[in-house]
C-alpha positions as CSV (number, residue, x, y, z in Angstrom):
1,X,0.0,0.0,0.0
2,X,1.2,3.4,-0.8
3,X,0.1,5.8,2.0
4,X,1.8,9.6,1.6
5,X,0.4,12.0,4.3
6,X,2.7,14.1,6.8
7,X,1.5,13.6,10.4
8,X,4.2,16.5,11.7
9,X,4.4,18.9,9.0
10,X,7.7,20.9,7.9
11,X,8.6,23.6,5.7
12,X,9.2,23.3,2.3
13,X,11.6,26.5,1.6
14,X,15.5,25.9,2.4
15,X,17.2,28.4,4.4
16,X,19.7,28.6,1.4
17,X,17.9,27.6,-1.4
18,X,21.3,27.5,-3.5
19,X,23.6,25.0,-1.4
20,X,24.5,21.8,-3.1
21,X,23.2,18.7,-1.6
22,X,24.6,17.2,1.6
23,X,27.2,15.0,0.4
24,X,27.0,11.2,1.8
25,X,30.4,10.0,2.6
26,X,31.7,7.6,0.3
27,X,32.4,4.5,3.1
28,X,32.9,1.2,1.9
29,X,30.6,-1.6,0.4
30,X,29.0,-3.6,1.8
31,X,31.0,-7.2,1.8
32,X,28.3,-9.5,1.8
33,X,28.4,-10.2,-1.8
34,X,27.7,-8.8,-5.1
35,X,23.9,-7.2,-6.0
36,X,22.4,-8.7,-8.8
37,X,20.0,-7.9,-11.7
38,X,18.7,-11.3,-12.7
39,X,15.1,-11.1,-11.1
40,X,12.6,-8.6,-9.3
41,X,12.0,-9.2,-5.6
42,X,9.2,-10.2,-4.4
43,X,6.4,-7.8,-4.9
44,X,4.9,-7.9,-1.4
45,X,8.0,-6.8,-0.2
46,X,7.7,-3.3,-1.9
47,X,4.3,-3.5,-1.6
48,X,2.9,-3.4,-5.5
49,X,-0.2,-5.6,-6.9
50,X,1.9,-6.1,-10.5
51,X,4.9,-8.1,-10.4
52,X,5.2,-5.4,-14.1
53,X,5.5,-2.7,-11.4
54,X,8.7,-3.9,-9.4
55,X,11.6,-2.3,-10.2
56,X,14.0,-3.9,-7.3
57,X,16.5,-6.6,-8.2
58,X,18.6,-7.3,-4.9
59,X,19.3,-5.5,-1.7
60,X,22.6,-6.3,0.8
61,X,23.1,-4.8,4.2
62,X,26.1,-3.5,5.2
63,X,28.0,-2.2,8.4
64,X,25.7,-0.3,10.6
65,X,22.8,0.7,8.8
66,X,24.6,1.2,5.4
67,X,22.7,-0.6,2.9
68,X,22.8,-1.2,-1.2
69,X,20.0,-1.6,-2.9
70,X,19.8,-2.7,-7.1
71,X,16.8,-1.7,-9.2
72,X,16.3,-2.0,-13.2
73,X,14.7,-0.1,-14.6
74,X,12.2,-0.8,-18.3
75,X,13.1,1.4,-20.9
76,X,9.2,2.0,-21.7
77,X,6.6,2.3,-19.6
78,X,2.7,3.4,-19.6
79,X,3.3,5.9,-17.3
80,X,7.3,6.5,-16.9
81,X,8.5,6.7,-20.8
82,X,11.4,9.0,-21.7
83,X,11.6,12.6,-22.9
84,X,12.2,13.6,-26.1
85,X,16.3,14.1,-26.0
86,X,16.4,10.4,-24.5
87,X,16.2,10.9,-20.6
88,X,14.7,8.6,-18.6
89,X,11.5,9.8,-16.4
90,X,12.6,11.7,-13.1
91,X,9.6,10.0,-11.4
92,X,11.2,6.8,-11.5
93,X,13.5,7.7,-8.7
94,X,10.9,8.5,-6.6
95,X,8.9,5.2,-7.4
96,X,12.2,3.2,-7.1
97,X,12.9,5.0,-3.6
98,X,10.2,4.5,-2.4
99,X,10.0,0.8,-3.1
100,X,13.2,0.5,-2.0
101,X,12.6,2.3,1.4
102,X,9.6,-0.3,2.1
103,X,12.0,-3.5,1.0
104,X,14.7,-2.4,3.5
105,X,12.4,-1.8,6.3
106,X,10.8,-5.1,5.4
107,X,13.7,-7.5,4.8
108,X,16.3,-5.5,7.0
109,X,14.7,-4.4,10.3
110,X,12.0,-7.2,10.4
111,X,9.4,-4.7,10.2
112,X,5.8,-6.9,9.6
113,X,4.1,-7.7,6.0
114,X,1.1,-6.1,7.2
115,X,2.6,-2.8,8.0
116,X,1.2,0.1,6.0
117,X,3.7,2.7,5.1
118,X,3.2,6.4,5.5
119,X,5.5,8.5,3.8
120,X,6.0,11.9,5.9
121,X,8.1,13.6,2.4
122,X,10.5,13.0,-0.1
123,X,13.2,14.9,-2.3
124,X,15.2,13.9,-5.1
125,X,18.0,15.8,-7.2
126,X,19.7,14.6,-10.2
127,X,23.3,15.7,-10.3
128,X,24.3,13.9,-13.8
129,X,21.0,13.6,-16.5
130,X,23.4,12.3,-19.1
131,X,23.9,9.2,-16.9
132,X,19.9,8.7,-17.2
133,X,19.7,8.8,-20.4
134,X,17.7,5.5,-22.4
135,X,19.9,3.4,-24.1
136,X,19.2,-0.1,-25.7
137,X,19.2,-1.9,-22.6
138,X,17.2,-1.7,-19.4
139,X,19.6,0.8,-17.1
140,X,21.3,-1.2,-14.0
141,X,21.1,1.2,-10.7
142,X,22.2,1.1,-7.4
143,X,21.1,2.7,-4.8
144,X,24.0,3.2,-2.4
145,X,22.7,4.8,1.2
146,X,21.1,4.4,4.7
147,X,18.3,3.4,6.8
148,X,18.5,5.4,9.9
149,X,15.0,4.1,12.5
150,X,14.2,6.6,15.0
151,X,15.3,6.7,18.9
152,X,12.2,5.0,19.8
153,X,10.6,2.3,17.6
154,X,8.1,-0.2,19.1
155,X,6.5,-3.5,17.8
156,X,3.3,-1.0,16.3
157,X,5.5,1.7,14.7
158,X,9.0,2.6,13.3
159,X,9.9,5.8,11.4
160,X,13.2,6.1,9.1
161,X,14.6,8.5,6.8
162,X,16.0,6.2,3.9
163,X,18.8,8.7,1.8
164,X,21.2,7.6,-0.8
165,X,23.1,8.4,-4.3
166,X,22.3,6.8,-7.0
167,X,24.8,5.3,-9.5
168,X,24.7,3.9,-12.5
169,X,27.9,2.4,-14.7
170,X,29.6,3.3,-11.7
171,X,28.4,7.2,-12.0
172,X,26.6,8.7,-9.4
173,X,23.5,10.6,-10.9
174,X,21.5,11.5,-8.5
175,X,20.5,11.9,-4.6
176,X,17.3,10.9,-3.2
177,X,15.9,10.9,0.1
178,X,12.5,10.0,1.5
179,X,11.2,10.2,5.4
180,X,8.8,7.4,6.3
181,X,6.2,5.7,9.0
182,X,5.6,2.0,9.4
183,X,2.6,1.5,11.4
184,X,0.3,-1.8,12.3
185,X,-3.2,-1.5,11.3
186,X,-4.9,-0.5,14.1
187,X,-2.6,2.1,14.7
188,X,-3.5,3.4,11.1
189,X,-7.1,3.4,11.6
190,X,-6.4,5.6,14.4
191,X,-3.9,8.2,12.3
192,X,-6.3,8.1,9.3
193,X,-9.3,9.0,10.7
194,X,-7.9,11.4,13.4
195,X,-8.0,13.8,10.9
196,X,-10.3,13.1,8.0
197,X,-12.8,16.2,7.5
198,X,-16.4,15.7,8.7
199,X,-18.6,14.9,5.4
200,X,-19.8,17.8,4.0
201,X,-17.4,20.1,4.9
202,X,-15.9,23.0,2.9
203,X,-14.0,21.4,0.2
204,X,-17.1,19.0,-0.7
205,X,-18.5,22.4,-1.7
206,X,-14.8,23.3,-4.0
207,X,-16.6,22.4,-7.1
208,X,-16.9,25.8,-8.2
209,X,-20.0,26.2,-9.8
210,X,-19.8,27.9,-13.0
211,X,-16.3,26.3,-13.9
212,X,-15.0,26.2,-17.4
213,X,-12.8,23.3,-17.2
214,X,-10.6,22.3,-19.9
215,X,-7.9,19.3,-19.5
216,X,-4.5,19.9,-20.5
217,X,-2.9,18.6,-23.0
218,X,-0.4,15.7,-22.6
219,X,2.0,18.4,-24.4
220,X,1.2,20.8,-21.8
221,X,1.7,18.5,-18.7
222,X,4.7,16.6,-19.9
223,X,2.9,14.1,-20.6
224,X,3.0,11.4,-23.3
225,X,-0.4,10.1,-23.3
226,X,-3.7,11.7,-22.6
227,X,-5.0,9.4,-20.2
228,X,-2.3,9.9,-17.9
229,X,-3.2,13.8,-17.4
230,X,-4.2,14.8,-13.9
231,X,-4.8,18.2,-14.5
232,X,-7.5,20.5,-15.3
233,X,-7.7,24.8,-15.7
234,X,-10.9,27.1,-15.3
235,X,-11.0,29.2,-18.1
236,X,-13.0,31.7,-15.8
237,X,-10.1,31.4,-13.1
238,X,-6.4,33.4,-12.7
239,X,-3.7,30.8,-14.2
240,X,-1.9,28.9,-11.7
241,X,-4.9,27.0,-10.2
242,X,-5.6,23.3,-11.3
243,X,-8.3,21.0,-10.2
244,X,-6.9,17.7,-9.9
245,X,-8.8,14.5,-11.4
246,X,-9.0,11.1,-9.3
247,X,-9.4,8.3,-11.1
248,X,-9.8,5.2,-9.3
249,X,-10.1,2.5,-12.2
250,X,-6.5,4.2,-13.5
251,X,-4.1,1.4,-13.4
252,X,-0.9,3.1,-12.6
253,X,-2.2,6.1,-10.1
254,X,-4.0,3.3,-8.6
255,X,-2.4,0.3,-9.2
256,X,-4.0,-1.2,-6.0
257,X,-6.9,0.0,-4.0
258,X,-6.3,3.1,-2.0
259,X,-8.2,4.8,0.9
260,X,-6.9,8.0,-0.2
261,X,-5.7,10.6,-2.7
262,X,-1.9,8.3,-3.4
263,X,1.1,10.0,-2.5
264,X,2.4,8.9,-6.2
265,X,-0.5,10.9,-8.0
266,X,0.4,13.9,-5.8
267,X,3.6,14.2,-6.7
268,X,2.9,13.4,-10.6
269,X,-0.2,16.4,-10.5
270,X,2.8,18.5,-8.6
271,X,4.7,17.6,-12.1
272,X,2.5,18.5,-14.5
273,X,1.4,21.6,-13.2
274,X,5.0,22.8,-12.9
275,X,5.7,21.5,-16.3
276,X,2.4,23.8,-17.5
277,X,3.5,26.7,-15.4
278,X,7.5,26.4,-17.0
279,X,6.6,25.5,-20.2
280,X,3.6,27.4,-21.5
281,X,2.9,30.2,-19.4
282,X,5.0,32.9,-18.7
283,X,8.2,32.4,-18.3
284,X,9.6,30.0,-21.8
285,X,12.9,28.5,-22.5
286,X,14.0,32.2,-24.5
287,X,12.4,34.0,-21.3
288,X,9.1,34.8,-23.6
289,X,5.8,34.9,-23.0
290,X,3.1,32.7,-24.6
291,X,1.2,29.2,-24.6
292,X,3.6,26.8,-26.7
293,X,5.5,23.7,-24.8
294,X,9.0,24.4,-24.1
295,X,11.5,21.7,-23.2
296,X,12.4,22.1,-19.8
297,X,12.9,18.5,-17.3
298,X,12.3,18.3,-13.7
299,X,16.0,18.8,-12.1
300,X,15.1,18.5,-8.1
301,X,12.4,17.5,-6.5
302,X,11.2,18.2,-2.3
303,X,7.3,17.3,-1.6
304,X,5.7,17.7,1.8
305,X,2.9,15.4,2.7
306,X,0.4,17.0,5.6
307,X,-2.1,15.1,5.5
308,X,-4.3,12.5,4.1
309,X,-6.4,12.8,0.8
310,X,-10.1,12.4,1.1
311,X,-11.2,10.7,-2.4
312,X,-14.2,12.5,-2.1
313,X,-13.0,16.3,-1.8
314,X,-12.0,17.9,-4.6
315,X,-7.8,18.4,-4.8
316,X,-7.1,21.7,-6.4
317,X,-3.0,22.0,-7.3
318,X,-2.5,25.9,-6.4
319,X,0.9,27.4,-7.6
320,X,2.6,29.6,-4.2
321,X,4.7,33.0,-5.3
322,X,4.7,31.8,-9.2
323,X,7.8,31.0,-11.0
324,X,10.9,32.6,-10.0
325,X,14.1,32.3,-12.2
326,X,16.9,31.5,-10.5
327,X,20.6,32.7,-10.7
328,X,22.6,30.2,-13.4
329,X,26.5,29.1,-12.3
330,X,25.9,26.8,-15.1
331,X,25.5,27.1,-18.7
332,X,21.4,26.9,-18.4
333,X,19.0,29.0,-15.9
334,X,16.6,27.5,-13.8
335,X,13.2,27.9,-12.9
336,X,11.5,27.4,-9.7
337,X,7.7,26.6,-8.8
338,X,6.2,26.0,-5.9
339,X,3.2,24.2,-5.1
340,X,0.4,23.3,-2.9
341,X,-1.9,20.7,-2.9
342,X,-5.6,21.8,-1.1
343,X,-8.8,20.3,0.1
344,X,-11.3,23.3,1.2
345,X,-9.1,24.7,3.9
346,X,-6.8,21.6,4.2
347,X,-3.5,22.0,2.5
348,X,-2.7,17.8,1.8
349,X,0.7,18.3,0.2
350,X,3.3,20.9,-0.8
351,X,6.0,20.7,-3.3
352,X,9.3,22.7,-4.0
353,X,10.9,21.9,-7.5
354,X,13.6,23.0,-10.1
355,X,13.0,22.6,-14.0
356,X,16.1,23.0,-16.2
357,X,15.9,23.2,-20.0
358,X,16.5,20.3,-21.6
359,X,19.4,19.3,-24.0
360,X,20.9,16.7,-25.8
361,X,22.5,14.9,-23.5
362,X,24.7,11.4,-24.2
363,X,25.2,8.0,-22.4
364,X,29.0,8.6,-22.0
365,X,28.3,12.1,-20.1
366,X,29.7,14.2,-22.5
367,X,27.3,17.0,-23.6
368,X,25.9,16.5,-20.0
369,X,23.2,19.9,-19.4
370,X,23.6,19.5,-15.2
371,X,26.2,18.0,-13.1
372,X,26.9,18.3,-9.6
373,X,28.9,21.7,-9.7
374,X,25.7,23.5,-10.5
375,X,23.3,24.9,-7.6
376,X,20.5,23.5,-6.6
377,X,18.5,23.3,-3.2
378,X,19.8,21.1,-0.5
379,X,18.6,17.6,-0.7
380,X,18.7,17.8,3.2
């Protein structure tokens, strides 16, 4: 099960939005044998319904609570395909963190099958795109990091922060990071209903009568294929505001059943609005104004989850101070949106993310459009 709300909320803004990522020190491997690539795990342990949907391969503990974790990722998929200069999609890190967060606490730290997993936030930050690039295998990954539990666990509970760097061909690409709650079911019925709105409340009444909605167009949302848009605008409304559609029967938002709004659809409707907002509103890769899609990729990544969402409250995806170029140390500016997610007065979710412009980029690295020397929010 994929659960996503915050239960102790945290800002979203950096006190220096420009530092470089916390830097994990390099340590040694793990000696208990090579990680592999031959089969997926099992899917219970990272908590899918498709064995299609598991991307883990092998996992080793090391010293302490260093652990390594392989994933492979498919070089097409329905909901995760490439962009048009090659790269693979960013939201596969957070799908393969996230699955590889659940398989450590599961395998590692003998944390129960019937746990249900609630994700508190999660940031990513790709340091090398050309590493990610789609070649004509399935890329190998490793995800080289730590699983540190909190002071306290007990039997009914046990939160973590799982961080690590990614590598690939023995490059390291990118740094993810994701803060998480393991809790027994009774203890989740207690958390998810302590604070689900009383029926009827405002945002049952967020439907906005009057609305003009129109859907984006995959173009617009960075999307391949229409079905996978999220996102609608109000032709009667200021830009920036998007109601957010929740389909149940979609198999890849909701690839099992879920009691609420998934954590994975809030963070792709966080995606497509900032690719709408980047790309064809006002600010354009030449710094123009207009309504045309302009390549730009999702660089970093840092979502806030507050609380649960209700499937039956409408989820409007609100933009926060617009888009604000940033200053460029590299050869290409960025672009910065923030995001919230809201429910009547409830905000659910907020999101802080970078969009660089995209460029050919190569396997080998050379050509590469963002490396590690460039600035970018820190990852913690």
């Amino acid at each position: 099960m994929l659960s996503s709300p915050s239960l102790a909320p945290g800002p979203v803004s950096r006190a220096n939005p420009l530092s470089l990522p916390r830097q994990a020190s390099p340590g040694s491997s793990p000696r208990n044998g090579a990680l592999t690539f031959d089969r997926t795990v099992p899917r219970s342990l990272v908590h899918r319904a498709s064995v299609a949907e598991v991307f883990l391969t092998d996992g080793r503990r090391g010293d302490g609570n260093r652990v390594r974790v392989a994933a492979q990722w498919p070089r097409h998929h329905a909901l995760y395909q490439p962009d048009a200069e090659g790269g693979s999609d960013p939201l596969l890190l957070v799908e393969t963190v996230r699955q590889a967060a659940i398989y450590t606490a599961h395998r590692f730290y003998e944390v129960p099958l019937t746990h249900i997993f609630i994700f508190r936030d999660l940031d990513f930050h790709i340091v090398d795109p050309g590493a990610l690039v789609v070649g004509g295998e399935p890329l190998e990954l490793v995800l080289d990091g730590s699983f540190v539990p909190e002071a306290h666990p007990s039997g009914n509970r046990i939160g973590a922060r799982f961080e690590a760097w990614v590598e690939t061909g023995g490059r390291r690409c990118a740094r993810v990071s994701v803060r998480l709650l393991a809790v027994g079911a009774e203890l989740y019925e207690v958390l998810r209903n302590r604070r689900a709105p009383a029926a009827g409340g405002r945002g049952a009444a967020a439907g906005v009568p009057g609305a003009q909605l129109r859907m984006l167009d995959a173009a617009e949302a960075g999307r391949h294929r229409q079905e996978n848009v999220l996102l609608s605008v109000d032709r009667t409304a200021a830009p920036g505001r998007y109601l957010m559609r929740v389909d149940r029967d979609h198999p890849g938002y909701f690839e099992h059943s879920c009691d609420h709004v998934p954590g994975m659809a809030l963070v792709e409707a966080f995606r497509q609005a900032g690719c709408h907002l980047v790309g064809t509103g006002r600010e354009s890769a030449e710094g123009e104004s207009g309504h045309r899609a302009a390549p730009w990729s999702l660089a970093f990544s840092e979502v806030r989850f507050d609380a649960f969402g209700e499937l039956r409250e409408p989820t409007v995806i609100e933009v926060v101070g617009g888009v604000a170029a940033l200053p460029s140390t590299g050869r290409h500016g960025l672009r910065r949106v923030q995001l919230a997610a809201v429910q009547g007065d409830r905000t659910i979710a907020r999101s802080t993310a970078l969009y660089r412009p995209r460029v050919s980029v190569e396997p080998s690295g050379e050509g590469s459009s963002w490396n590690s020397s460039t600035s970018a929010p820190s990852a913690k």
